[in-house]
N, C-alpha and C positions, 0 to 999 in steps of 0.2 A: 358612474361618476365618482362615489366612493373610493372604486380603487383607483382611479385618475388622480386624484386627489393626493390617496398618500402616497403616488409614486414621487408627484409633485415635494409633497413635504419633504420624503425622504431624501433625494437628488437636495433640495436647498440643505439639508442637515448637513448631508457629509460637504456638499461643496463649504457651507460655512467653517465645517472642521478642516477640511484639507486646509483651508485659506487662515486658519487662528495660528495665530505667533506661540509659542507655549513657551517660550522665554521672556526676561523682561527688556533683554538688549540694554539701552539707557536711556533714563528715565529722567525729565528734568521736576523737579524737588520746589517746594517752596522754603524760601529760606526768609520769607517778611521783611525785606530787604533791599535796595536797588545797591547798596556798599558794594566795592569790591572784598573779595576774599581773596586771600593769597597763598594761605595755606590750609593742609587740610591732615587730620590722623583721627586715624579709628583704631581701638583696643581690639575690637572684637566686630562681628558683623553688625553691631545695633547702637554701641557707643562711640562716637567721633566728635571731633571740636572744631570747626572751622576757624581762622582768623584771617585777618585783613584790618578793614576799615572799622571792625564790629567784632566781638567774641561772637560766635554763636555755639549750639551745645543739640545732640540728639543721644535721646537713648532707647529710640526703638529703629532704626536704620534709616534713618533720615524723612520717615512718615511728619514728623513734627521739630522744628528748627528754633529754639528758645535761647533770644539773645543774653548774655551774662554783663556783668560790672565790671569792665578792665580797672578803671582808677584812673587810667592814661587817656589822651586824644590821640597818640600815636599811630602812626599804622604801625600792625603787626605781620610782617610778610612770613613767618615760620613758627612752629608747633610741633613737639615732640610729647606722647606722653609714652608714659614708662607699664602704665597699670590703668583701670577706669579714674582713678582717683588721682593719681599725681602725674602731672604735666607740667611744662615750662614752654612759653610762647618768648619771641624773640623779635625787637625792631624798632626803628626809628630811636634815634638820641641815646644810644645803648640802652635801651630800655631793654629787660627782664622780667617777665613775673612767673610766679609759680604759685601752682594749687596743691593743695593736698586732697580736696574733698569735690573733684571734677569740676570744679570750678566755680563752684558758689559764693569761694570768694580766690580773691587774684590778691597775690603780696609780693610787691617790689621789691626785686634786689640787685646789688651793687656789683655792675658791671667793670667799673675801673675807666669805664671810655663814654666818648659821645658817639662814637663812630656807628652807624645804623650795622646788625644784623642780618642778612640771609639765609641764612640755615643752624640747623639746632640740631643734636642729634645724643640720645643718652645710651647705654650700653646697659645699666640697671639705673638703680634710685639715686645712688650716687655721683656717678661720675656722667659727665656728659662736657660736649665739647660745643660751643659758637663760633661762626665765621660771620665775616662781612667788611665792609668798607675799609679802603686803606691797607689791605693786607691783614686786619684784623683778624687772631684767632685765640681764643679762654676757652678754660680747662678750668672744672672742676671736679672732686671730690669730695664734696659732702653736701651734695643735692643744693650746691650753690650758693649755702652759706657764705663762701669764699668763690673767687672765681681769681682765676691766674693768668697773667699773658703769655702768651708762645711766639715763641719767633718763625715766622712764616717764613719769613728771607725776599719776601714780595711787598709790593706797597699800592695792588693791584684792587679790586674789588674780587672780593671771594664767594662765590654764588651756594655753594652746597657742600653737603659733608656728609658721607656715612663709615660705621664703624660695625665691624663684625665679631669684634673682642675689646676686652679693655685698652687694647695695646695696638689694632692696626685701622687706620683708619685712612681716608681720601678724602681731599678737600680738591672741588673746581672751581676756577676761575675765569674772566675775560683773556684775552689775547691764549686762548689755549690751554689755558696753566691747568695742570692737575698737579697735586702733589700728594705724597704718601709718606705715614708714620708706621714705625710697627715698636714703637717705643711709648705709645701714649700723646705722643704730641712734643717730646725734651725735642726731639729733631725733625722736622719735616724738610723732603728730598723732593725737588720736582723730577717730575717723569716727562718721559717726550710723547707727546700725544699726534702730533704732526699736523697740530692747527696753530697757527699763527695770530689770525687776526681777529677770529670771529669768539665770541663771547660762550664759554662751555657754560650751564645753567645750573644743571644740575646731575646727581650722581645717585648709583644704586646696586651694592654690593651684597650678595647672596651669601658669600663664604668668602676667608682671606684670599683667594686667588680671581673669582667668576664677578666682574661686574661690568657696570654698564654708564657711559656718561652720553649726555646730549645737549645738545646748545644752536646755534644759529643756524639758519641755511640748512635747517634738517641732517645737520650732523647727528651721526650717531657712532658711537666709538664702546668697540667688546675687548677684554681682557680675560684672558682664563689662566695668566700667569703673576697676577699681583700687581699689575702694572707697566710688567716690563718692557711689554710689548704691547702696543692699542692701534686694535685693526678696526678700516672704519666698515660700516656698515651700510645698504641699502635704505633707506628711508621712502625714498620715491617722492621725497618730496621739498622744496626748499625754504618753505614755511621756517618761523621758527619756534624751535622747541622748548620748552619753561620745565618740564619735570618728566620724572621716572619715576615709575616705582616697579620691582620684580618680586617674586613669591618666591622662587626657587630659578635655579638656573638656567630654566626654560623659559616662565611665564614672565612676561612683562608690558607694561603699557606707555605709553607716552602719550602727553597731551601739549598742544600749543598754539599758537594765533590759531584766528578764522576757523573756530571750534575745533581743532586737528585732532583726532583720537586715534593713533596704533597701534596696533597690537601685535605680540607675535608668541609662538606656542612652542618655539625651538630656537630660543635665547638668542632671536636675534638675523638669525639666515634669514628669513623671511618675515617684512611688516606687511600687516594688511593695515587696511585704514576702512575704523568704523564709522557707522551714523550717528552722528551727534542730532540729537533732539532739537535742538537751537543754534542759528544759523547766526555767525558774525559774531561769537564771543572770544573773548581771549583768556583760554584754559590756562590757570597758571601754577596748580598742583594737582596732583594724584594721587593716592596711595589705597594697597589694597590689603586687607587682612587675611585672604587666600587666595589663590588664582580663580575664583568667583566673586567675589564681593569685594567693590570699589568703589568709590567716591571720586570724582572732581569738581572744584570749583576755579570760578573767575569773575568776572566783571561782572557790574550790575547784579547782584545777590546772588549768580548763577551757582546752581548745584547740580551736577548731574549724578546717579546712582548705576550701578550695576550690579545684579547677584547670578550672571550665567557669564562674565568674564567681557559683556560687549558681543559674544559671540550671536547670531542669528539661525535658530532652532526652530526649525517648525514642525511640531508632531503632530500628523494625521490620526486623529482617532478614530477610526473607523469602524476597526474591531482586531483584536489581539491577533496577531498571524499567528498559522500554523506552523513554521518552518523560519529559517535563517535565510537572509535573501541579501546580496548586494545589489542594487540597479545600476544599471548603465549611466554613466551620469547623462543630462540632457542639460542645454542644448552640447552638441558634440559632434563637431570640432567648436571650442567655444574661443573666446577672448569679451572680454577677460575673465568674466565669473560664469561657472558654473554649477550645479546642484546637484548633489550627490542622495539618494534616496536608499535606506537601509531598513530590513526590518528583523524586531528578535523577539522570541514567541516566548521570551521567559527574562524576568530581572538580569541581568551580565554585565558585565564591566567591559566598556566598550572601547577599542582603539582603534579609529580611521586615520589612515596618515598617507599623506601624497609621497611620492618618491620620483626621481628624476632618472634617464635609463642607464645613469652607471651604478643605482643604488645607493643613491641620497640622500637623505631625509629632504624635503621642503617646506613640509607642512603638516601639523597634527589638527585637526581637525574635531575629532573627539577625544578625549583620555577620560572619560569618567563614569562612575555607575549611571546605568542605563534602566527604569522600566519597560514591560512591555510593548510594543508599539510599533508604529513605523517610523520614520523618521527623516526629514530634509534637510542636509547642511552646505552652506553656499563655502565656494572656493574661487577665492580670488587671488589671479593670478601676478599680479601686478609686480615688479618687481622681476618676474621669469620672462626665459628667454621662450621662442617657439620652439614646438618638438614634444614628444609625447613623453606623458606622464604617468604613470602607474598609482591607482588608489589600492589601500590594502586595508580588510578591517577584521579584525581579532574580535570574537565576542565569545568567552568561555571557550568553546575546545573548536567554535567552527573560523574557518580563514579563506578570507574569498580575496582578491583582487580584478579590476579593469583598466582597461587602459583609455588614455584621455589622452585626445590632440591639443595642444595649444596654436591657434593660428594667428600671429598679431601680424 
């Protein structure tokens, strides 16, 4: 009876283990709240500011959500900080404020307009640039003691704005508009996006050439030449989209209506769409401090967290392998998701990446240091056509691939 027993334990252990999440995925946050929030920026993984209807403030990664004293009733739909300590939030009746000390306290300053805000975005301490209503766009230079008007050459609503130097920046707009400075703002040029009607949201530039804009109807629009050329992109979805944020040239996420969370690991050839925690919110920023840790929020106090990218990791503890193993993925022939199961018998820097049969990238799956372990990562297909696929995973000096049918 004894040993009946612990075989019993033991069989419940590891199933308990095989079946534990060891990621966090996303995680919905109390934020003491039902407000909307509208924006959202984190310095580092543990300090971020939410605004909206409420300032709010965390400085252990969103574990604790402590509202602050704007001065205003406005809402504030944007937030840019430069450092832990200095920020400027942006909206309604050209309202401005800015912190020096994370926000302890909030000091109003002189926008020159009533026209509400959209987007903020600074470059250092100094200079930082707003958009919004009426073709609204200011410039400043000395951390907004002054702030200056620019001529858009639009009289449209301006939804978003990023800058990758002091001198080139992108600003989106409704009916399509994107437009591009590499002058600081004396000239802004529109670019042909080849959207006409539908409302672009927002925008997210990596370097002067690689960024990313998105807007209505699950548009998604990539650029790897500055603007000159904007090819649209797969979404799989027609939902609409509120915000971007990318890490590097690859990682990026989007969020929008009816919880929508995207994601994708290869700048863009392929979204997947993650599990939002809470069903029926309207996600209306995102931003991440590396391609692991992110923040969104939206309606009714919503905050959701991420520190493994949104990605869904499940590591069997079972006991450390002996050897380097790729598994077969299962189920196979799948549509649309399948699991791919991998195991490394020692720490390694791990790359799983799907390819397609002319040798294509489609999908990275894993890029980063890896413990001991086994490990199960889902792949979904969504977005691909049928036909087989090739997985490959590099870990240290060993390189296995399989192949995977796709049958929709």
């Amino acid at each position: 009876m004894k040993k009946l027993n612990y075989i019993l334990a033991f069989l419940i252990l590891n199933l308990l283990l095989i079946s534990g999440v060891n990621a966090q995925t996303w995680v919905s946050q109390t934020s003491g709240t039902t407000n909307w929030f509208y924006g959202v920026y984190f310095t580092d993984a543990n300090t971020g500011t939410a605004v909206g209807q409420q300032i709010h403030r965390t400085i252990d990664g969103g574990t604790t959500w402590t509202p602050q004293t704007s001065g205003v009733t406005v809402n504030l739909p944007c937030v840019f900080f430069i450092d832990a300590n200095n920020g400027t939030t942006a909206g309604e009746m050209g309202t401005i404020l800015r912190t020096a000390d994370g926000g302890a306290t909030w000091a109003p300053q002189t926008s020159g307009t009533t026209n509400e805000f959209f987007g903020i975005f600074f470059t250092d301490l100094n200079n930082g640039t707003a958009v919004g209503q009426n073709g609204t766009i200011i410039r400043t230079a000395d951390g907004g003691a002054t702030w200056t008007p620019q001529t858009s050459g639009v009289a449209i609503w301006l939804t978003g704005v990023s800058f990758t130097d002091l001198n080139t920046g992108t600003v989106t707009g409704e009916n399509g508009t994107i437009l591009r400075t590499a002058d600081g703002g004396a000239t802004w040029t529109p670019q042909t996006s080849g959207v006409t009607i539908e409302w672009l949201n927002g925008v997210s530039f990596t370097d002067a050439n690689t960024g990313t804009v998105i807007g209505d109807n699950g548009i998604i629009l990539r650029t790897i030449d500055g603007g000159t050329t904007w090819t649209p992109q797969t979404s799989g979805t027609t939902i609409g989209l509120t915000a971007v944020s990318f890490t590097d040239a690859n990682n990026g996420t989007v969020v929008g209506g009816n919880s929508l969370i995207l994601r994708t690991l290869n700048g863009g050839t392929t979204w997947t769409q993650q599990t939002s925690p809470v069903p029926n919110k309207n996600l209306t920023s995102v931003h991440f401090t590396d391609a692991n840790n992110g923040t969104a929020v939206g309606n009714d106090g919503t905050i959701l967290r991420t520190m493994d990218g949104g990605a869904t990791f499940v590591e069997v503890i079972d006991e450390v392998p002996t050897g380097f193993l790729l598994s077969q993925n299962y189920p196979n022939p799948f549509n649309p998701s399948t699991s791919i199961e991998f195991s490394i018998p020692q720490a390694s820097f791990v790359e799983l990446k799907v390819y397609d049969v002319l040798g294509n990238e489609v999908a990275t799956l894993v890029n980063d240091e890896q413990s001991a372990g086994v490990y199960r990562v889902d792949f979904n297909s969504e977005g691909l056509s049928s036909g087989f696929y090739v997985a490959t995973i590099t870990a240290g000096n060993y390189t296995s691939s399989i192949k995977m049918t796709l049958m929709k």
